[in-house]
C-alpha positions in Angstrom: 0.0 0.0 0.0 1.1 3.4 -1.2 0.8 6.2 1.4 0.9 10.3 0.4 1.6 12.9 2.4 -1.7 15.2 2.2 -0.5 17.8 4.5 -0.3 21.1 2.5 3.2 22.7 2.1 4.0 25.8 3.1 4.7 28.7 0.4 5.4 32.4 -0.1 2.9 34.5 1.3 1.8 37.5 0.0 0.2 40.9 2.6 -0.3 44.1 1.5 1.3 46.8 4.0 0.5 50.6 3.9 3.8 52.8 3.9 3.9 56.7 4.9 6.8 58.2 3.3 7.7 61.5 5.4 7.8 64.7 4.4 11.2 66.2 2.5 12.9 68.9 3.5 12.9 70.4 0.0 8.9 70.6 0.1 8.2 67.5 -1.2 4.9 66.3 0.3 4.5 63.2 2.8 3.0 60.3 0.3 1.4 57.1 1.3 1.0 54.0 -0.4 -0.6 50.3 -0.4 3.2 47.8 -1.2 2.8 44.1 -1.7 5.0 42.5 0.7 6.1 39.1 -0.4 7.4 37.3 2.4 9.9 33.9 0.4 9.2 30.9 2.7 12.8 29.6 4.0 11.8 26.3 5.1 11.2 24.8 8.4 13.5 24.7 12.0 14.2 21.7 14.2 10.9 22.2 16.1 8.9 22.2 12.8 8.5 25.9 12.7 7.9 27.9 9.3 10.5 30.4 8.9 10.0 33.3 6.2 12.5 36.0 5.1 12.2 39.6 5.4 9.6 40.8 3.5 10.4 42.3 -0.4 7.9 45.5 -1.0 6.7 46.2 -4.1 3.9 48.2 -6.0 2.5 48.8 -9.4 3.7 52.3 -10.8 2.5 52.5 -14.7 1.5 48.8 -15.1 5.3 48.0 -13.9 6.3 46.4 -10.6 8.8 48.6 -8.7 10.8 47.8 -5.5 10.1 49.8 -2.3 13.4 51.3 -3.2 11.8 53.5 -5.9 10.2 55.4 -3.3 13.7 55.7 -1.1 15.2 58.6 -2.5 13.3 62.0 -2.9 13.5 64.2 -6.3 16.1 66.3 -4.7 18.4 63.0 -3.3 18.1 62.5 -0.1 16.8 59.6 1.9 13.0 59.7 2.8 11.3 58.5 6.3 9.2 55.8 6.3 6.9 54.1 8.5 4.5 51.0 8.2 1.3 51.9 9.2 0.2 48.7 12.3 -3.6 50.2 12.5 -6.2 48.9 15.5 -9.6 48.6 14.9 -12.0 50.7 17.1 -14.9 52.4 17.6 -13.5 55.5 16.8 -14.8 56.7 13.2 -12.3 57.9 10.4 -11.6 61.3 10.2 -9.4 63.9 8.7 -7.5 63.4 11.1 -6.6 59.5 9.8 -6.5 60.2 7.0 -4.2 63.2 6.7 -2.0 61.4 9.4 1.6 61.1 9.0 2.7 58.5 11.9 2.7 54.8 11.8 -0.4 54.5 14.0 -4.0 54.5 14.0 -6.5 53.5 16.3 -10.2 53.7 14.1 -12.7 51.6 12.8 -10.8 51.9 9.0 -7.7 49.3 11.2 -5.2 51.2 8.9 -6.6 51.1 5.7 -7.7 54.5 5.1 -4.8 56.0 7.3 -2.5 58.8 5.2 -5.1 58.4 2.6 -5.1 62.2 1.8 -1.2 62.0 1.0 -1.8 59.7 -2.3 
């Protein structure tokens, strides 16, 4: 008798992650946007753990595919701020206030997803 394992393997996953890009000193405006974070499964430890990489970021910018590095560097050269937004769902309703935010953190009923949204 033939036996198969039927256990699914683990794979790369795939999340998408809202970045805030800070303000330049130059003028450039704070910008926010929605990256595909690909996180490339590294196999298992002695205790049967999944281990993953660090996550790649990427997003669509006219129909191409670019690395998080696109957005590094401002117009004018220097190195931009970031921060990943970790949002907590609430009671509290969106406001102006999420969505022109420019920190990492939101506590509203959007979790996140709406937070920065006035930077686009």
């Amino acid at each position: 008798m033939q036996t198969t394992n039927t256990a699914a393997k683990p794979g790369n996953k795939i999340r998408t992650r809202r970045i805030i890009w800070a303000a330049c000193k130059c003028g450039a405006v704070a910008k926010a946007y929605d990256y595909a974070a690909l996180f490339t499964y590294q196999g298992t430890d002695k205790f049967g753990v999944s281990k993953y990489a660090a996550p790649r970021f990427s997003r669509l910018i006219d129909g191409v595919s670019r690395d998080i590095s696109w957005d590094y560097t401002c117009p004018c050269g220097r190195t931009r701020k970031s921060a990943i937004v970790k949002g907590t769902p609430s009671d509290h309703k969106c406001d102006a206030r999420c969505e022109a935010s420019t920190s990492g953190k939101c506590e509203c009923s959007c979790g996140g997803a709406n937070h920065g949204r006035s930077h686009l």
